[in-house]
BALOBA-1460 file (C-alpha; in Angstrom, 3 decimals):
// residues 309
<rec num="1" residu="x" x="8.552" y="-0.610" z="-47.047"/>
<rec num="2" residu="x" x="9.292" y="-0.172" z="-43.301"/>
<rec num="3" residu="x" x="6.013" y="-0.023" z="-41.783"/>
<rec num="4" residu="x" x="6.637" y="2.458" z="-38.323"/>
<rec num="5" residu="x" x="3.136" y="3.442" z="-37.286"/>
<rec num="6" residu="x" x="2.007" y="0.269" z="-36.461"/>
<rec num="7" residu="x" x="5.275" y="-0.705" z="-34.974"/>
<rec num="8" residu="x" x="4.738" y="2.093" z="-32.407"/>
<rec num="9" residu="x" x="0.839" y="1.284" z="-32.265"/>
<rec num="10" residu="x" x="1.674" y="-2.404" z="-30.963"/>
<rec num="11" residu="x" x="4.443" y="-1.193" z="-28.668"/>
<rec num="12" residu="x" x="2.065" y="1.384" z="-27.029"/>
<rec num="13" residu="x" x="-0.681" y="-1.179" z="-26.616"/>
<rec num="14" residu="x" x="1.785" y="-3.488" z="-24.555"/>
<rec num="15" residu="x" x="3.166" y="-1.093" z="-22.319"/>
<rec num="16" residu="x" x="-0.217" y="-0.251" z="-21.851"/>
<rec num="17" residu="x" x="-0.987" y="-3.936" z="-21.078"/>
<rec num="18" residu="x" x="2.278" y="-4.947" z="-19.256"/>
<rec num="19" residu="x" x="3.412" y="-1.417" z="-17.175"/>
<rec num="20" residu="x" x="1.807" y="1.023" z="-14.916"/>
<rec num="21" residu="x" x="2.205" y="3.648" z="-18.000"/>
<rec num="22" residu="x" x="1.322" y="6.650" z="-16.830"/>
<rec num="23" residu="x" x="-2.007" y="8.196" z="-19.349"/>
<rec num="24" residu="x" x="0.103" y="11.095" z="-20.597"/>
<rec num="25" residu="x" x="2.662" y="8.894" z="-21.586"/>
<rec num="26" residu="x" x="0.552" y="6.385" z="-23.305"/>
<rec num="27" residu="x" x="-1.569" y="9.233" z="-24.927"/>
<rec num="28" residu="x" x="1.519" y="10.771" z="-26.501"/>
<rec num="29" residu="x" x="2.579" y="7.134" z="-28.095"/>
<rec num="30" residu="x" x="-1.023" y="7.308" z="-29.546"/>
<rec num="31" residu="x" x="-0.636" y="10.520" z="-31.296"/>
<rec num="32" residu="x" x="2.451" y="9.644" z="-32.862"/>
<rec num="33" residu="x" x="1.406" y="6.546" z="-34.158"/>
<rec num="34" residu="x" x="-1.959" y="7.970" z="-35.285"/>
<rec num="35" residu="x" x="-0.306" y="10.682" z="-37.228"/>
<rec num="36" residu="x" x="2.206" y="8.744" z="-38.644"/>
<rec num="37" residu="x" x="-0.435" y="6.257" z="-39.911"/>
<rec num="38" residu="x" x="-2.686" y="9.349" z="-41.918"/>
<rec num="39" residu="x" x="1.139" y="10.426" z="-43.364"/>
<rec num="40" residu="x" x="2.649" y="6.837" z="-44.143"/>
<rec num="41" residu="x" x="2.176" y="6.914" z="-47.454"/>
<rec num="42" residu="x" x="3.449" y="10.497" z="-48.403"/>
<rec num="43" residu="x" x="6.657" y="10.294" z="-45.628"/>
<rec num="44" residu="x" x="9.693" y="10.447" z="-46.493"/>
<rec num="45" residu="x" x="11.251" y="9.723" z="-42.825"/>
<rec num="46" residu="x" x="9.187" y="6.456" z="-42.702"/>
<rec num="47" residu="x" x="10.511" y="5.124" z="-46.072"/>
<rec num="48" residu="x" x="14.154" y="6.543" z="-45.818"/>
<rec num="49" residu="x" x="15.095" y="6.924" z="-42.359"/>
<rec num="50" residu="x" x="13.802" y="4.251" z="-40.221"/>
<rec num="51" residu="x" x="16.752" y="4.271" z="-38.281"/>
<rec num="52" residu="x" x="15.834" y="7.765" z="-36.772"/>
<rec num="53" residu="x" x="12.156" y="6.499" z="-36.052"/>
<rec num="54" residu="x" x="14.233" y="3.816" z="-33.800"/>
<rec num="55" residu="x" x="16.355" y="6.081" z="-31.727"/>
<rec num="56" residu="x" x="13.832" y="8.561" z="-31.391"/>
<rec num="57" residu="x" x="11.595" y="5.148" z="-30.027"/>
<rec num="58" residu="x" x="14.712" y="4.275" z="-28.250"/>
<rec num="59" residu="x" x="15.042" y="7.764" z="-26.212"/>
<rec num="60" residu="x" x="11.298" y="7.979" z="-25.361"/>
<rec num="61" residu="x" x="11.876" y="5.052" z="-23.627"/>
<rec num="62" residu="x" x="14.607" y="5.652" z="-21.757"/>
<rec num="63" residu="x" x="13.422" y="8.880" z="-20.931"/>
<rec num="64" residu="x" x="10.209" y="7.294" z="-19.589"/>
<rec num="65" residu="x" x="11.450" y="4.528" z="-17.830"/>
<rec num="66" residu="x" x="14.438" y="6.368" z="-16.168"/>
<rec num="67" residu="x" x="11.501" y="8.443" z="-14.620"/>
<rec num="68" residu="x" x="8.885" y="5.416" z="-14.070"/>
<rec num="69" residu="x" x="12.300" y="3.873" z="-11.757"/>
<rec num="70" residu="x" x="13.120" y="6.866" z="-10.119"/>
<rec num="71" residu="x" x="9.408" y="7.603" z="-9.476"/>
<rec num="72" residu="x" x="8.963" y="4.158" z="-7.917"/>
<rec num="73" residu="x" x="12.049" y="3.190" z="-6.701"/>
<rec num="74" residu="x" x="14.825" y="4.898" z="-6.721"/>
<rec num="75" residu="x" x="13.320" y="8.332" z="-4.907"/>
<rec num="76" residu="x" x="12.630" y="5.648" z="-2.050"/>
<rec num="77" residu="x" x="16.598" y="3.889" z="-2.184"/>
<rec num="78" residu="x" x="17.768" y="7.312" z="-2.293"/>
<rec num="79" residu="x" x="15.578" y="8.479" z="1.148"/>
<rec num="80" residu="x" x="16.882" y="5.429" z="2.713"/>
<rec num="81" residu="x" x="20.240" y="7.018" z="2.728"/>
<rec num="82" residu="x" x="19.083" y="11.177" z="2.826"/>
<rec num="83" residu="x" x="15.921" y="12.096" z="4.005"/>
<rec num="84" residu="x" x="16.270" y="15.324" z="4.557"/>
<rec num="85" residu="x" x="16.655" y="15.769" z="0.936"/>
<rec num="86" residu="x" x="12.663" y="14.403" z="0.659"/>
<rec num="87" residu="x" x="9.779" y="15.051" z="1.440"/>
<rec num="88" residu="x" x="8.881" y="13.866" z="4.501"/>
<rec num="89" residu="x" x="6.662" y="10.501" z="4.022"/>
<rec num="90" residu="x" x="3.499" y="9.617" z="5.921"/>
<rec num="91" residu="x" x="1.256" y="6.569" z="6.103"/>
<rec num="92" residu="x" x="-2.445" y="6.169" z="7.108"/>
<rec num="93" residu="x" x="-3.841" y="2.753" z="7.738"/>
<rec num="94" residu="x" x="-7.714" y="2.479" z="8.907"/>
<rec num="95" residu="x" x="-7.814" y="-0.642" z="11.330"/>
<rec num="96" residu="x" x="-11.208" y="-1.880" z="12.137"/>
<rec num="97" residu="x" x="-13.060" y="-2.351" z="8.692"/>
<rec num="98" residu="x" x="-15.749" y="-4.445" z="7.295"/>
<rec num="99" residu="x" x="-18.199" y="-4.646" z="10.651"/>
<rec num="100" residu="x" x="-20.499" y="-1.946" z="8.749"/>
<rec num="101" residu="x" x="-20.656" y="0.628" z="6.396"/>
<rec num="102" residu="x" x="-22.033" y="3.742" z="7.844"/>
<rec num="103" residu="x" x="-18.653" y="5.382" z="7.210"/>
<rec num="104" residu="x" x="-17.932" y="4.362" z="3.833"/>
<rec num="105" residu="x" x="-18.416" y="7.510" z="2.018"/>
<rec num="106" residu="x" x="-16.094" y="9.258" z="4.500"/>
<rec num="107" residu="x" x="-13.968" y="6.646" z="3.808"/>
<rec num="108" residu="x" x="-14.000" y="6.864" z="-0.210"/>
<rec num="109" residu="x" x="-12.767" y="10.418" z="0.298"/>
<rec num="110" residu="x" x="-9.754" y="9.509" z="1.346"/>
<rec num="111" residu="x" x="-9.032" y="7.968" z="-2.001"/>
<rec num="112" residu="x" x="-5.944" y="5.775" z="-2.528"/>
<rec num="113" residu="x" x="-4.352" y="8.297" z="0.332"/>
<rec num="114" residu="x" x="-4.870" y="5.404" z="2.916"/>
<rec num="115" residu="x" x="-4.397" y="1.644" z="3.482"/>
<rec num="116" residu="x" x="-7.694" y="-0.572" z="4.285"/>
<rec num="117" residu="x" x="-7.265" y="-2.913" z="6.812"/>
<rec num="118" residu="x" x="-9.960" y="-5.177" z="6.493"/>
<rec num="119" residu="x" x="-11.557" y="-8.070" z="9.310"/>
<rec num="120" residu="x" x="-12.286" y="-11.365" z="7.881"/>
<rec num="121" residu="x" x="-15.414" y="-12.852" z="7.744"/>
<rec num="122" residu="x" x="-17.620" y="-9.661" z="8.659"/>
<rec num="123" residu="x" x="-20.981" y="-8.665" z="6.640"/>
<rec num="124" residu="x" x="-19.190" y="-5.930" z="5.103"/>
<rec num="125" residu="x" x="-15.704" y="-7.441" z="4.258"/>
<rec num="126" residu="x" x="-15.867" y="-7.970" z="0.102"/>
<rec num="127" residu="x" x="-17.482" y="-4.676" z="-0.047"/>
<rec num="128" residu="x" x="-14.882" y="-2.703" z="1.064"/>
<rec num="129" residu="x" x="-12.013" y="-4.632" z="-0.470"/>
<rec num="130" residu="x" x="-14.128" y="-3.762" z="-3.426"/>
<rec num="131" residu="x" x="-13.942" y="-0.199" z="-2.589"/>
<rec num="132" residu="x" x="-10.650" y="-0.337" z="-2.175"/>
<rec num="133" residu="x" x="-9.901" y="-1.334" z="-5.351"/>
<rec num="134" residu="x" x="-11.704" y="0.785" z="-6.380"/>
<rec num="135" residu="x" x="-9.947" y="3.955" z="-4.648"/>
<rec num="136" residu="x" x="-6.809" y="2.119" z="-5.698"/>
<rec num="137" residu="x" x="-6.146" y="1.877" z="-1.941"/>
<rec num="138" residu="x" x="-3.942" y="-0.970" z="-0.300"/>
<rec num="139" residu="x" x="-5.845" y="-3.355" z="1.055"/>
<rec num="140" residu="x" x="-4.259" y="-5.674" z="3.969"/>
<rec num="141" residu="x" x="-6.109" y="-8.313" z="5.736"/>
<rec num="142" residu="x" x="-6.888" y="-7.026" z="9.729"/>
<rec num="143" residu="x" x="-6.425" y="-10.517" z="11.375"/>
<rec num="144" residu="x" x="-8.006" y="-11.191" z="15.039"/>
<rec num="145" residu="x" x="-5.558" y="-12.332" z="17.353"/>
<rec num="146" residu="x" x="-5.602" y="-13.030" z="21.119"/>
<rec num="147" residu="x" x="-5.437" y="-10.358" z="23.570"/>
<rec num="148" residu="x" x="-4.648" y="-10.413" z="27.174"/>
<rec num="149" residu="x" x="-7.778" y="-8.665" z="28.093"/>
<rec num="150" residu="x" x="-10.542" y="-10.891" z="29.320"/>
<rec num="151" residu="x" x="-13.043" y="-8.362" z="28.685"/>
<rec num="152" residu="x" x="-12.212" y="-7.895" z="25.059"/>
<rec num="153" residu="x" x="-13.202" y="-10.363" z="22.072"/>
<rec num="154" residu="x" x="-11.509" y="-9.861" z="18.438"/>
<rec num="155" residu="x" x="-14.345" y="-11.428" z="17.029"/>
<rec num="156" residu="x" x="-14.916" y="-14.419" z="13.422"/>
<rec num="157" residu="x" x="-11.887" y="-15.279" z="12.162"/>
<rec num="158" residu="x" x="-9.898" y="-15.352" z="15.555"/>
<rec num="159" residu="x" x="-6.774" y="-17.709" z="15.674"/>
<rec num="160" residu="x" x="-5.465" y="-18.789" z="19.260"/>
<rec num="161" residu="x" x="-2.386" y="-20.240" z="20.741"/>
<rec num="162" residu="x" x="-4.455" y="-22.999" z="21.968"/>
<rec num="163" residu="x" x="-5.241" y="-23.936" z="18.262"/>
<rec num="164" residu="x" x="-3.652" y="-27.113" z="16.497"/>
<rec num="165" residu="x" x="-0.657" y="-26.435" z="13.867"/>
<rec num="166" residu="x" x="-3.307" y="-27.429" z="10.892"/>
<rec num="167" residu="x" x="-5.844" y="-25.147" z="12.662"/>
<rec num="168" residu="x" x="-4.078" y="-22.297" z="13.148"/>
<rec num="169" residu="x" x="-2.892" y="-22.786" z="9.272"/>
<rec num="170" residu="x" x="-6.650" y="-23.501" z="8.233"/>
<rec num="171" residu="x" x="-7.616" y="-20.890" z="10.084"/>
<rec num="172" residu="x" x="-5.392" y="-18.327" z="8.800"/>
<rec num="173" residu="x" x="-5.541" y="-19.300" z="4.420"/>
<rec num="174" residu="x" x="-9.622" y="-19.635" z="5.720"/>
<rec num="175" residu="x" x="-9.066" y="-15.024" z="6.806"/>
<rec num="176" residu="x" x="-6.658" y="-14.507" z="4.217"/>
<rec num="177" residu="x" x="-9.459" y="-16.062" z="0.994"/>
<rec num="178" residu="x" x="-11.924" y="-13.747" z="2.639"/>
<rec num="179" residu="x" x="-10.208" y="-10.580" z="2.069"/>
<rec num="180" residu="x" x="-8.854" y="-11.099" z="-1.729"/>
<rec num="181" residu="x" x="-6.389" y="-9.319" z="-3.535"/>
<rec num="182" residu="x" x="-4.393" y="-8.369" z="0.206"/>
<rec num="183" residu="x" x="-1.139" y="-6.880" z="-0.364"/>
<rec num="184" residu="x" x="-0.083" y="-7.489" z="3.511"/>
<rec num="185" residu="x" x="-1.198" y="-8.328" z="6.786"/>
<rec num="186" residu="x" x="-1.759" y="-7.035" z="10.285"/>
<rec num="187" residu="x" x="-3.280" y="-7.836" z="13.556"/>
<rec num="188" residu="x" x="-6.062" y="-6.853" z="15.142"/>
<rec num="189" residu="x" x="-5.859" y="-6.851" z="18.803"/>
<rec num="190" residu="x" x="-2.982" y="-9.566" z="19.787"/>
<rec num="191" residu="x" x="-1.715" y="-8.296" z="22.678"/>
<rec num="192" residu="x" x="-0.987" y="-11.747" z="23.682"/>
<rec num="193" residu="x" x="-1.276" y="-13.532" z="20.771"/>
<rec num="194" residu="x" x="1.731" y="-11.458" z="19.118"/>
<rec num="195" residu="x" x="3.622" y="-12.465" z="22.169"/>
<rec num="196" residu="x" x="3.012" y="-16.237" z="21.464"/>
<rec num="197" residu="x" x="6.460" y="-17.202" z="19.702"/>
<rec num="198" residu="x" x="5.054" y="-20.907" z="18.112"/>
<rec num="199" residu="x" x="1.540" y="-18.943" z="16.910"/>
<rec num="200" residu="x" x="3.645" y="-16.019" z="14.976"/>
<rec num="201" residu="x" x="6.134" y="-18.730" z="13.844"/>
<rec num="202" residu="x" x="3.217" y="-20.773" z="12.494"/>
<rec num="203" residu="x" x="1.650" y="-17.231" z="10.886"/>
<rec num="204" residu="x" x="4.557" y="-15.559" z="9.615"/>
<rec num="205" residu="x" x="6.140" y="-18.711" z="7.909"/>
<rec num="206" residu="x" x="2.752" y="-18.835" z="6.034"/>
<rec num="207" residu="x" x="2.928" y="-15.070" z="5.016"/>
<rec num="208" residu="x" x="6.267" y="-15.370" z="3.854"/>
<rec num="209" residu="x" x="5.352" y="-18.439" z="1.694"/>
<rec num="210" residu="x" x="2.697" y="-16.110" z="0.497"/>
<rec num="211" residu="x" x="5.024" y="-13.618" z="-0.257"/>
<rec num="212" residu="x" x="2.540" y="-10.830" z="1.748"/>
<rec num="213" residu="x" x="4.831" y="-8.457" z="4.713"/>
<rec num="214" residu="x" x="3.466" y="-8.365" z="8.402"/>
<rec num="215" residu="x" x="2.531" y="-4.802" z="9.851"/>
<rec num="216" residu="x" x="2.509" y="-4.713" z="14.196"/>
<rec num="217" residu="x" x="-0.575" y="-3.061" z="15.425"/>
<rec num="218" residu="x" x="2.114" y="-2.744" z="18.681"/>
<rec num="219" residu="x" x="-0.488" y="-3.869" z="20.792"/>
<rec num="220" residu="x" x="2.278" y="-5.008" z="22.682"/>
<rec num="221" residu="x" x="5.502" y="-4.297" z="23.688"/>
<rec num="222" residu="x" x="6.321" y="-7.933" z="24.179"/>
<rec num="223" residu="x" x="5.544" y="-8.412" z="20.245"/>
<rec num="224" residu="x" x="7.566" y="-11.477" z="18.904"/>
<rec num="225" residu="x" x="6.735" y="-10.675" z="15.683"/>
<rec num="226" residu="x" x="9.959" y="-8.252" z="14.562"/>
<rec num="227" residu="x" x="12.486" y="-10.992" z="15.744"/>
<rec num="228" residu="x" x="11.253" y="-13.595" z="13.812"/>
<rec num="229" residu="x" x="10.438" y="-11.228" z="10.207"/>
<rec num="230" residu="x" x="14.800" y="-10.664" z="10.848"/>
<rec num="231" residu="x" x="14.945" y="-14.611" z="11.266"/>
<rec num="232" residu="x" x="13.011" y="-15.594" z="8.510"/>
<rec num="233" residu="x" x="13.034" y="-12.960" z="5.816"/>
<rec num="234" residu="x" x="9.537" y="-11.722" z="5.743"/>
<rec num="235" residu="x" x="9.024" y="-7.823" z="5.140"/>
<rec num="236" residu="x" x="7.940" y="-6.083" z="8.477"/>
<rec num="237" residu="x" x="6.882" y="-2.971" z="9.096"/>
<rec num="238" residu="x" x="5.337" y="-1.506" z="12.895"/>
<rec num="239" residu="x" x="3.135" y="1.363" z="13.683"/>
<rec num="240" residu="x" x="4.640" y="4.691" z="15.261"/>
<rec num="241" residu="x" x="1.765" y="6.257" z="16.421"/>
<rec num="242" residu="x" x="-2.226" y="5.776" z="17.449"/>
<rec num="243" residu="x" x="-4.344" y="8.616" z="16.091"/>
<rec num="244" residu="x" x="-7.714" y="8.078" z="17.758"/>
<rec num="245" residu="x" x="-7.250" y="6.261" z="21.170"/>
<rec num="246" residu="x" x="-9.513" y="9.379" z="22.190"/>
<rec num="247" residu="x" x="-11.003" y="9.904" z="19.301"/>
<rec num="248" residu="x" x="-12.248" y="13.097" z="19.858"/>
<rec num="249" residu="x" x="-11.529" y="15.753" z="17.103"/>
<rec num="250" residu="x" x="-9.334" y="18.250" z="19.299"/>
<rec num="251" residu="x" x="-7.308" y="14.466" z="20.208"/>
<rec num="252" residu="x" x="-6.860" y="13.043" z="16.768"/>
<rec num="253" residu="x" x="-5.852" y="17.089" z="15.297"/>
<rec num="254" residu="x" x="-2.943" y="16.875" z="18.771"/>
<rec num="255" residu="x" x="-1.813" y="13.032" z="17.499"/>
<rec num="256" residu="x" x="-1.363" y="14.869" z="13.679"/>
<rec num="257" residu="x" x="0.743" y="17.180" z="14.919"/>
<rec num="258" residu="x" x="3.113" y="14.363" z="16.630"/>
<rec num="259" residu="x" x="3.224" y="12.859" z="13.533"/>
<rec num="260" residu="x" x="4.438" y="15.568" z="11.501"/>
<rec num="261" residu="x" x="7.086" y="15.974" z="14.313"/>
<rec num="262" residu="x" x="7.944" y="11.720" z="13.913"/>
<rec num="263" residu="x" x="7.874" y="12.554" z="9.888"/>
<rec num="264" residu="x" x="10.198" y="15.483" z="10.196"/>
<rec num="265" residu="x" x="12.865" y="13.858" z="12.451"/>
<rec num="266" residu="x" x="13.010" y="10.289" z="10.843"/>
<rec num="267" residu="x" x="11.971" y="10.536" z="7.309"/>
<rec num="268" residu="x" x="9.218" y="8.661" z="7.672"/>
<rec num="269" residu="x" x="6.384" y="7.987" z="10.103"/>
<rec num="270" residu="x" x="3.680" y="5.402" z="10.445"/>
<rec num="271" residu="x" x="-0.107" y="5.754" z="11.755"/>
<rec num="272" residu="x" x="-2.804" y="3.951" z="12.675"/>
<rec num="273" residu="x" x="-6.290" y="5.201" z="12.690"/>
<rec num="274" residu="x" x="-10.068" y="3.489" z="13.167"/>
<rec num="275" residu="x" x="-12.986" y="3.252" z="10.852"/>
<rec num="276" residu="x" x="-14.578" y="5.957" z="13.246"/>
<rec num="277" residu="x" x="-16.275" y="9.215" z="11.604"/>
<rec num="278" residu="x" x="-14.532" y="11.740" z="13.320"/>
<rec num="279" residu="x" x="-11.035" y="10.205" z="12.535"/>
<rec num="280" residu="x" x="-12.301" y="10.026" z="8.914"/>
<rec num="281" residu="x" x="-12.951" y="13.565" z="8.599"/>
<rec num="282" residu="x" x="-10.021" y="15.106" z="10.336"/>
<rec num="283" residu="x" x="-8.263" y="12.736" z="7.826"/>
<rec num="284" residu="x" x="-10.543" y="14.082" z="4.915"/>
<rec num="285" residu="x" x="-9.847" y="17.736" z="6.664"/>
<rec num="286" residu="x" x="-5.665" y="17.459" z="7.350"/>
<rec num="287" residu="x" x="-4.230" y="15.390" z="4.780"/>
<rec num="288" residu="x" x="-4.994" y="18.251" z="1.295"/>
<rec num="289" residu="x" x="-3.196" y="20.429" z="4.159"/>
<rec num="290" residu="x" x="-0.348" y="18.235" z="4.844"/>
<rec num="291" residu="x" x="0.566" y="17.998" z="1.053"/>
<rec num="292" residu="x" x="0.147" y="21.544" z="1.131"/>
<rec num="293" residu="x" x="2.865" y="21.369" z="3.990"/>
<rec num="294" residu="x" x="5.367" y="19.422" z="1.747"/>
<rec num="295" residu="x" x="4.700" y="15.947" z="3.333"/>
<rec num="296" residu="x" x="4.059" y="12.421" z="0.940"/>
<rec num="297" residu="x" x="1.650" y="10.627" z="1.729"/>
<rec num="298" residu="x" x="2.841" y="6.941" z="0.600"/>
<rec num="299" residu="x" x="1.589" y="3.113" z="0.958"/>
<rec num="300" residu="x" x="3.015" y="0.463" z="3.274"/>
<rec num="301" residu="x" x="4.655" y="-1.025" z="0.319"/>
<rec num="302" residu="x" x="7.045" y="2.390" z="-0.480"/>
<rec num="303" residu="x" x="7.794" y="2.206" z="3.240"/>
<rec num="304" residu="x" x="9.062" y="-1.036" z="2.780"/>
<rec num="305" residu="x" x="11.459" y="0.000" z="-0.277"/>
<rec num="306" residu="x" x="12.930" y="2.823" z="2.065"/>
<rec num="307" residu="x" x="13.378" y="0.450" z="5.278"/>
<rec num="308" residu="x" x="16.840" y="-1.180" z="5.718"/>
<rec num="309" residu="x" x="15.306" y="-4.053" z="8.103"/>
């Protein structure tokens, strides 16, 4: 006797398992299986027509998986070439994290709706790639490089131009183990260290082998960092636009409204704000209203699938 119910029972389990299937999805394969598996006995269609259980399998399927693509890739491929025909897509990364957590509640409220860029090496670091995980948030490592300002230190975990080959590599696998499960990475500070073209080589090569993308901070204008992602094939992605350089709530509302100006006009737009409390809550505060506005709010990672670079 052809045995479907528990066909479609193990099927369901693996997608489960192996795919990002979506709860509604997986909740419908339940009840069909369930159901079948009280009727088995008395069904006709299960002992006589086994080839419409198949197609009917078949076109679920292909139903779902034309939609899981579309949904997270080919809406992306298609904004590449018409934007206007998208929403407009934003990003939110929050630099600075990991020296304390007086902000992370304001943080959690932003959900999976922003990337955590996390410093190496600080009290505070697992923690909040823990939250992140837990928000289902990006979480990229926030890596201290030299600045040209004496006055300024990026702090544990800094790598410098002065630094040996091996120490600079060390140095670098040492920052990247101490924020696990990092999707990407940036800098923090580098305003002269991003303009070092042996240190970047050094870093980027080991990225790539890593098979993470780099994100510019634009500290600098004199960044090295986008000619040598072309040279050598890593992913690379650079901020548009600082929210909080004042980070007073009247500033980072004005830098919001740029944005959704940058969105509007190329497609996409890229921003950069601080583990500070008032950028948190204007964040908390604008971006229910910029959904509400018809604007995406996306991960580094979709950015990268709609980038031609």
């Amino acid at each position: 006797m052809y045995c479907g119910a528990p066909f479609l029972w193990d099927v369901a389990m693996r997608l489960k398992r192996e795919m990002e299937f979506t709860p509604l999805v997986f909740l419908y394969f339940c009840t069909i299986s369930i159901s079948m598996s009280e009727h088995q006995e008395s069904s006709k269609l299960l002992r006589t027509s086994p080839r419409v259980l198949w197609a009917i399998l078949w076109i679920m399927l292909l139903v779902w998986g034309g939609c899981w693509f579309f949904q997270n890739y080919g809406k992306f491929w298609v904004h590449r070439i018409a934007p206007k025909l998208f929403k407009p897509k934003i990003v939110f990364v929050i630099d600075d994290i990991g020296e304390h957590e007086k902000f992370k509640n304001e943080l959690a409220k932003l959900g999976s709706k922003v990337t955590y860029a996390i410093l190496p090496l600080r009290d505070f670091s697992m923690y909040f790639n823990a939250q992140g995980k837990r928000m289902h948030a990006d979480v990229i490592l926030h890596l201290p490089l030299e600045t040209v300002h004496a006055d300024q230190f990026p702090g544990q975990g800094l790598i410098t131009g002065e630094m040996s080959d091996d120490e600079i590599l060390s140095g670098l696998k040492r920052d990247l183990a101490s924020v696990p499960g990092h999707v990407g990475v940036n800098n923090h500070m580098g305003s002269k260290g991003t303009s070092d073209r042996h240190l970047m080589t050094i870093i980027l090569q080991e990225l790539k082998r890593e098979k993470l993308f780099f994100f510019d901070s634009h500290s600098t204008s004199k960044s090295v960092a986008p000619e040598i992602c072309h040279a050598i094939g890593l992913p690379f992605l650079k901020c548009g636009i600082f929210l909080d350089n004042d980070n007073s709530v009247k500033a980072v509302k004005a830098q919001l409204v740029e944005l959704r100006r940058i969105a509007r006009d190329q497609g996409t737009a890229v921003a950069i704000g601080h583990y500070r409390k008032n950028t948190l809550d204007v964040l908390a505060e604008e971006i229910p209203q910029l959904e509400k506005e018809g604007f995406e709010i996306i991960s580094l990672r979709n950015v990268l699938k709609i980038q031609t670079d």
